[in-house]
C-alpha positions in Angstrom: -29.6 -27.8 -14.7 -26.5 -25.8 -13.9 -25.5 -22.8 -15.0 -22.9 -23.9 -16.8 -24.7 -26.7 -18.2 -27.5 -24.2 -20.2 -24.6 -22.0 -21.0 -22.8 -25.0 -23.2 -26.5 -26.0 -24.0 -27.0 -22.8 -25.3 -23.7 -22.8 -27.0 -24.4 -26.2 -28.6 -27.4 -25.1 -30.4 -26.4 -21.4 -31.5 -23.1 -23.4 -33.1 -25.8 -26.0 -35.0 -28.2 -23.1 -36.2 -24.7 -21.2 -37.6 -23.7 -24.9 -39.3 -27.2 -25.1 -40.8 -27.3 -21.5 -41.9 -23.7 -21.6 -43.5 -25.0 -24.7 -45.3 -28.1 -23.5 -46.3 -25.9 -20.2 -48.6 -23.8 -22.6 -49.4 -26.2 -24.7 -51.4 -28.1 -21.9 -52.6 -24.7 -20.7 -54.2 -24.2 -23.7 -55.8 -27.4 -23.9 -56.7 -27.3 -20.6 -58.5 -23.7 -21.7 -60.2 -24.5 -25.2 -61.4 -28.0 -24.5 -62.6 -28.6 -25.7 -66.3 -29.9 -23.0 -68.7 -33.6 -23.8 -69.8 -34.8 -24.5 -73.2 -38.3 -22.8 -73.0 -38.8 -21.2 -76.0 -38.7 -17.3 -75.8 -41.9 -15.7 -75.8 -41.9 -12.5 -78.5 -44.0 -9.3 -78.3 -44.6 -7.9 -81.9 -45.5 -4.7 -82.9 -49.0 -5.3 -83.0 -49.2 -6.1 -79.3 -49.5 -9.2 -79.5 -47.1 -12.4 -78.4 -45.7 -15.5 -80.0 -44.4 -18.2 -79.2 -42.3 -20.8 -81.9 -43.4 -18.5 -84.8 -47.5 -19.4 -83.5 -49.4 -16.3 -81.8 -50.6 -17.0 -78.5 -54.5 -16.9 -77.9 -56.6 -17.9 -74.5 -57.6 -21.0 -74.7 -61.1 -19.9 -72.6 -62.2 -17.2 -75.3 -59.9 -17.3 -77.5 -58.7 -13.7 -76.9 -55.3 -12.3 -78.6 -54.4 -9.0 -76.5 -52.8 -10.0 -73.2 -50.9 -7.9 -70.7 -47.7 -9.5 -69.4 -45.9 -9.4 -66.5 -42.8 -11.5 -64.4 -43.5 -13.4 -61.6 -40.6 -14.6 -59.7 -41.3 -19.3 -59.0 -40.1 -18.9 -54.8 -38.9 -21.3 -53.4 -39.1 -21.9 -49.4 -35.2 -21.9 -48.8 -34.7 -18.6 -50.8 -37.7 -16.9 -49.3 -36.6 -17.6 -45.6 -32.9 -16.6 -45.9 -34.4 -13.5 -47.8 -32.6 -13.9 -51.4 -35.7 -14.5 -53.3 -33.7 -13.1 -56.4 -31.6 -16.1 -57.2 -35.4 -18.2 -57.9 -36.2 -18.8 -61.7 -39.0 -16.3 -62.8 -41.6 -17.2 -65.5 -43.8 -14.6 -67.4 -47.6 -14.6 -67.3 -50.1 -13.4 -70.0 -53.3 -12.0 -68.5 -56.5 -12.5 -71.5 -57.7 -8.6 -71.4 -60.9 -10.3 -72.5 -61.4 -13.3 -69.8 -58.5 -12.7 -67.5 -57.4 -16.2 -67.7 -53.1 -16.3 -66.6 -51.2 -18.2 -69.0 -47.9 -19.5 -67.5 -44.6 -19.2 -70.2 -41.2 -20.3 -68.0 -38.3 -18.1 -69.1 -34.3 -18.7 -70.2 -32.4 -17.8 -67.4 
């Protein structure tokens, strides 16, 4: 191969990885524009420390524990974790039993 040859070679691909890049922000704009609003159900603390959920308290359902520590975890996805802009993902809060340690997965309104 030719100098010139690997040099437009080289030039082909570095112009197909900006395409695919420029695409790839593009649809996670859209993405983060277009996306419909959940309907999970908000999760309450109350002044007891404990959580419900549509007017029911939450309890583990291996010990049947009522004290849980919460805590948000981002969902990632692959796209947004390799262009680095994990922020734009949905995020879901997890209860932690303080009895059992069993995680209990709510998903969040965005």
């Amino acid at each position: 191969m030719t100098e010139a040859n690997s040099s437009l070679f080289l030039a082909v691909i570095f112009g197909m990885f900006l395409v695919l890049l420029f695409l790839g922000i593009a649809f996670v704009i859209f993405r983060a524009v277009l996306r419909k609003p959940s309907r999970s159900a908000p999760l309450i603390p109350t002044e007891d420390g404990h959580f419900e959920v549509v007017g029911k308290r939450v309890s583990c359902s291996h010990c049947g524990g009522i004290t849980f520590t919460a805590k948000e975890i981002l969902l990632n996805t692959w796209l947004l974790s390799l262009l680095r802009i994990d922020w734009l993902d949905s995020s879901a809060t997890v209860l932690s039993c303080q009895q059992c340690g069993l995680l209990t997965w709510f998903a969040q309104d965005e």
